[in-house]
C-alpha positions as CSV (number, residue, x, y, z in Angstrom):
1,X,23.3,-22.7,13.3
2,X,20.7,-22.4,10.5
3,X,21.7,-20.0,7.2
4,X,18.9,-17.4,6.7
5,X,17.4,-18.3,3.1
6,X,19.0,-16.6,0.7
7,X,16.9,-13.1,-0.1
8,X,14.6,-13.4,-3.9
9,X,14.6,-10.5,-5.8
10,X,16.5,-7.9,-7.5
11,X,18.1,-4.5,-6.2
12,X,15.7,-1.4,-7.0
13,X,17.0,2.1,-7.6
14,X,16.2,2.6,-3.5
15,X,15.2,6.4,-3.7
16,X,12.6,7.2,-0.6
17,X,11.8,11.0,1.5
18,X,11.3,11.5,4.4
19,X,6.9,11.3,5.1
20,X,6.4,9.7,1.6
21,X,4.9,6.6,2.8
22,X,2.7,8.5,5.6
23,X,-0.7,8.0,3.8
24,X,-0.6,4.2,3.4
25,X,0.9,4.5,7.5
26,X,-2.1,6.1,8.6
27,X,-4.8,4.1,6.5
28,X,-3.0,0.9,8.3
29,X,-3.6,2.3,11.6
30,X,-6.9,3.5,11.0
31,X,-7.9,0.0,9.1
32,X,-9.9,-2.3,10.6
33,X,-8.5,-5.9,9.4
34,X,-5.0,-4.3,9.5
35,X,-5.9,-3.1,13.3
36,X,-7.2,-6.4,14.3
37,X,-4.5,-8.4,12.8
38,X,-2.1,-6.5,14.7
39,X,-4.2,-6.7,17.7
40,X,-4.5,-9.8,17.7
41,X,-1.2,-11.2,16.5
42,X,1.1,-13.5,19.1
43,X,4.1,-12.2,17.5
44,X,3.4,-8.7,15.9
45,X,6.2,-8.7,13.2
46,X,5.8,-6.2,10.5
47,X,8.4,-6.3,7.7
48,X,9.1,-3.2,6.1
49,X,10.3,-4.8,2.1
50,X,12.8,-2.8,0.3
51,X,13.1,0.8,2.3
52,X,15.6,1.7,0.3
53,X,18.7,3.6,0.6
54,X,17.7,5.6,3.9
55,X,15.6,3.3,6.4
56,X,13.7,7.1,7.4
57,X,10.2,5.6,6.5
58,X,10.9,2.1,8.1
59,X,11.2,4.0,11.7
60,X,8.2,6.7,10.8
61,X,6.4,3.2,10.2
62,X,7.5,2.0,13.3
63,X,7.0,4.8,15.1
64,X,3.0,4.8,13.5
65,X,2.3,1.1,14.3
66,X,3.6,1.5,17.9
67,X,0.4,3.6,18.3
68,X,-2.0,0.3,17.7
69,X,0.5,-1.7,19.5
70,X,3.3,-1.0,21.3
71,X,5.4,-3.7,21.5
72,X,5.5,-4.4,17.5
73,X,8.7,-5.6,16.0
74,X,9.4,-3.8,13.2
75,X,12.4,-5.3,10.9
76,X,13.4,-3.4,7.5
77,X,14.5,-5.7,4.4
78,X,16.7,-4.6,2.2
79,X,18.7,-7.4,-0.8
80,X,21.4,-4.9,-1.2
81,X,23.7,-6.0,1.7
82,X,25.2,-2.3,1.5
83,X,22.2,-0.7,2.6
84,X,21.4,-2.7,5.5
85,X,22.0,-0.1,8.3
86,X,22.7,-1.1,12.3
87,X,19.4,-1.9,14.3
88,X,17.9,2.1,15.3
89,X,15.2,2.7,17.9
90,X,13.7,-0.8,18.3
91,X,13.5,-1.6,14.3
92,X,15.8,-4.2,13.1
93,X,17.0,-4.4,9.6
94,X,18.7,-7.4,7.7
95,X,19.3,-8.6,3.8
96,X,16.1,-9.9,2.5
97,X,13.7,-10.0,-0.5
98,X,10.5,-11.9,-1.4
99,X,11.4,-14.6,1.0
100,X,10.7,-12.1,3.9
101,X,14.3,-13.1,5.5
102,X,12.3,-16.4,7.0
103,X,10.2,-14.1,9.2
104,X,6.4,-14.7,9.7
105,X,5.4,-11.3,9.7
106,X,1.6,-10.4,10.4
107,X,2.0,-7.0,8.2
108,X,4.4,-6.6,5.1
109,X,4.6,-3.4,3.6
110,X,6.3,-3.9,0.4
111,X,5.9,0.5,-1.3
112,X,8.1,0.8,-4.4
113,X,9.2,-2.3,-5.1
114,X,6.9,-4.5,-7.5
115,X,7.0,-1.4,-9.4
116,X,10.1,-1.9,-10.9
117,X,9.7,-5.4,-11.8
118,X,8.2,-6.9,-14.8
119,X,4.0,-7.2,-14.7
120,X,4.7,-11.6,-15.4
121,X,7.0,-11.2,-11.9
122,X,4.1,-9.7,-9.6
123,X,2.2,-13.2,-9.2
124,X,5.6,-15.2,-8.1
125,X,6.3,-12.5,-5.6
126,X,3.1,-11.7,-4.3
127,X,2.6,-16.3,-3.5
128,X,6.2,-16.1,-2.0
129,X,5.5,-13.2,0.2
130,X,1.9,-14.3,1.5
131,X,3.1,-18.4,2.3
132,X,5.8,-16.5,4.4
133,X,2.7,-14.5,6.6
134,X,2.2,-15.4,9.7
135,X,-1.6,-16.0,10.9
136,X,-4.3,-13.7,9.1
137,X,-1.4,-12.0,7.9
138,X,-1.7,-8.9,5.4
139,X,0.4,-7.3,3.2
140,X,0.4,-3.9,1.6
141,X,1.7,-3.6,-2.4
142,X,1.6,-0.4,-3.1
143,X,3.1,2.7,-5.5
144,X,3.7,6.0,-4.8
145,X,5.2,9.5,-6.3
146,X,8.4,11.1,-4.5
147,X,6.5,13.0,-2.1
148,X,3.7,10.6,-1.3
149,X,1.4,13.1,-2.7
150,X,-0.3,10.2,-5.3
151,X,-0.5,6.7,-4.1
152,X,-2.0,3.5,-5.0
153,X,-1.9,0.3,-3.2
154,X,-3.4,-3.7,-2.8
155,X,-4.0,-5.4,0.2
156,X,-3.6,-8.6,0.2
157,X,-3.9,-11.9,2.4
158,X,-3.2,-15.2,2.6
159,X,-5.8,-16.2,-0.3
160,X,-4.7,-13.1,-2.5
161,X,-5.8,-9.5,-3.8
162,X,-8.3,-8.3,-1.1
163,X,-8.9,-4.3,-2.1
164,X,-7.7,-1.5,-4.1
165,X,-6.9,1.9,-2.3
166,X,-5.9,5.0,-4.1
167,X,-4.7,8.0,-1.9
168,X,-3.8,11.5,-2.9
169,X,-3.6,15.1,-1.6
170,X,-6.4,16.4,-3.3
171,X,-5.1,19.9,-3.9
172,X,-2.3,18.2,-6.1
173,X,-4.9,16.3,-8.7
174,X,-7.0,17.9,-11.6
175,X,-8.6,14.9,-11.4
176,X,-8.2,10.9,-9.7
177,X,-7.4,9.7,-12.8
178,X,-4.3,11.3,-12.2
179,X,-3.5,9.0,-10.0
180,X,-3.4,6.5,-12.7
181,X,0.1,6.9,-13.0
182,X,1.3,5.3,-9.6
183,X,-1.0,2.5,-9.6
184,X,0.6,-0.9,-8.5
185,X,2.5,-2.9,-11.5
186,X,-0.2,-5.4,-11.5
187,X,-3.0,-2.7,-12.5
188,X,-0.9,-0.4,-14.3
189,X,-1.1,-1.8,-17.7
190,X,-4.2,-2.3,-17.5
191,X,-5.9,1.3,-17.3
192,X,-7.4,1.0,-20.8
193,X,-11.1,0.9,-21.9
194,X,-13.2,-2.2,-21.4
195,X,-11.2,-3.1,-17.8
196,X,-12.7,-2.7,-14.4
197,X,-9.8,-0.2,-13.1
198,X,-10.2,2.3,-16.3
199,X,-13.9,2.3,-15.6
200,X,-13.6,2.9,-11.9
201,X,-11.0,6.1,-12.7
202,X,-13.0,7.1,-15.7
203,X,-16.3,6.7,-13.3
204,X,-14.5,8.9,-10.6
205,X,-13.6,11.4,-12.9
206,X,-17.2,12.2,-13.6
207,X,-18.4,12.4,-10.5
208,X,-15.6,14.5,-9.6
209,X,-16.9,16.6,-12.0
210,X,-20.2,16.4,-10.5
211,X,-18.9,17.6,-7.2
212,X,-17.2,20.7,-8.5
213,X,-19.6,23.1,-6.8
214,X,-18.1,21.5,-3.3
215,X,-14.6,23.1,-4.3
216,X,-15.5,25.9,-2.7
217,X,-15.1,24.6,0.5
218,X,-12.2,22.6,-0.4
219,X,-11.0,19.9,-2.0
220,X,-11.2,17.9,0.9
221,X,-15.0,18.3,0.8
222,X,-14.9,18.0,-2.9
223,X,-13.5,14.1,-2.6
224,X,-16.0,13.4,0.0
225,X,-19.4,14.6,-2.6
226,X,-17.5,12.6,-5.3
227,X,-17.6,9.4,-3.1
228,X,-21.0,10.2,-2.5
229,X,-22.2,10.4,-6.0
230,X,-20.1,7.1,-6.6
231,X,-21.6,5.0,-4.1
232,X,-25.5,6.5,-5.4
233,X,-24.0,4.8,-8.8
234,X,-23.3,1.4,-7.2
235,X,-20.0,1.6,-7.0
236,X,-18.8,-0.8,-4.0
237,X,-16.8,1.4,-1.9
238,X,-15.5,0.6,1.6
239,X,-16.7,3.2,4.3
240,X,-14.2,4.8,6.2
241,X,-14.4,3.7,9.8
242,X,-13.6,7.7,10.8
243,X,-12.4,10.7,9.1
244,X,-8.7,11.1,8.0
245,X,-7.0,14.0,6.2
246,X,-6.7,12.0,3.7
247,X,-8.5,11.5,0.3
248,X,-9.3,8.2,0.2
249,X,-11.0,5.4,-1.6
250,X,-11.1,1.8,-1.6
251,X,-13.0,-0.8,-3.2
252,X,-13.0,-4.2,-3.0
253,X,-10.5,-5.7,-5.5
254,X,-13.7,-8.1,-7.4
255,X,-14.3,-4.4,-8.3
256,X,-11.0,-4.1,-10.2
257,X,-9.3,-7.3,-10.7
258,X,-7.8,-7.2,-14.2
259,X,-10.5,-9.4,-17.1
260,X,-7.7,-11.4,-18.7
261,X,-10.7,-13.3,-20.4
């Protein structure tokens, strides 16, 4: 009988809500590439990395995914043996880390986790994690605050960074540069002049500024004007395939890759 490979990766504090992962959920269903390689998949396994001390958002993943396709397996790693819980409603759950628990999964959604590593860790984990996908497999790096209210996240395939999404409820910002503060550990440190990702936030800032006249019908309408006056700026931002109650915007990650030069 063959030993599952022993999980990579260290225990993180594990603190989750209920619904606090929902924005990235419903920007995978309502993604293109995400939708397809689900679609498309011979064996739709999605690992959910690290869910923490409760598996609630594993299943309200599952739950989610199930509406693209219904027979996804969905399996929740966690490397603290403790808070592996017993298999619920379809979703499976096992010890795992980086090494993905020798699954080829077609989705990984790995919220929470990188954050609490070192910045020097992120490339190690994000190469282990992507030779473990299965065919035009994606995975999702992201941050978030406790109630999902701010969140930041990369997709990525099996060639690397692919886009940068940030995610909010509008009605909880004074402005997107406070969404600075959740952005994934490989960006966070560096939001400071002269690199692509301070002048993308700095750059939404103003035109959210711009847009302030749209706040009276909501802020809702408000993030929509500023993504308007960002693409009249040449800003390279992916359309949105259909509206969503969420504030959204993603760019291509060329647009914000880090200049180490």
């Amino acid at each position: 009988m063959t030993r599952p490979p022993r999980p990579v990766g260290v225990p993180t504090r594990g603190t989750t809500n209920a619904n606090r992962l929902r924005r990235a959920d419903r920007w995978m269903v309502n993604s293109p590439r995400v939708r397809a390689a689900l679609e498309s998949a011979t064996d739709p396994v999605v690992v959910d990395l690290g869910y923490g001390r409760l598996p609630v958002t594993t299943l309200e993943l599952a739950t989610r995914l199930r509406a693209v396709r219904s027979d996804v397996r969905v399996v929740g790693l966690e490397i603290d043996p403790q808070r592996v819980v017993p298999d619920t409603d379809g979703v499976e759950f096992k010890v795992g880390g980086f090494e993905l628990a020798g699954l080829q999964p077609v989705l990984v959604r790995a919220f929470n986790v990188l954050r609490q590593y070192p910045e020097a860790a992120v490339d190690e984990a994000w190469a282990q994690m992507r030779s473990r996908l299965g065919p035009g497999g994606l995975i999702v790096d992201g941050t978030c605050d406790e109630l999902g209210r701010r969140c930041c996240w990369v997709l990525l395939d099996g060639d690397g960074p692919v886009s940068l999404t940030l995610a909010c409820d509008p009605r909880h910002i004074d402005r997107p540069s406070d969404l600075a503060e959740r952005l994934p550990k490989v960006l966070i440190h560096h939001n400071v002049p002269g690199q692509p990702i301070h002048t993308l936030l700095s750059s939404a800032d103003r035109a959210w500024a711009t847009a302030a006249g749209h706040s009276v019908f909501g802020p809702r309408d408000r993030w929509r004007a500023m993504l308007t006056e960002l693409a009249a700026t040449g800003v390279p931002i992916e359309p949105q395939r259909r509206a969503v109650r969420d504030a959204v915007l993603t760019v291509p990650w060329s647009a914000v890759a880090p200049d180490v030069g």
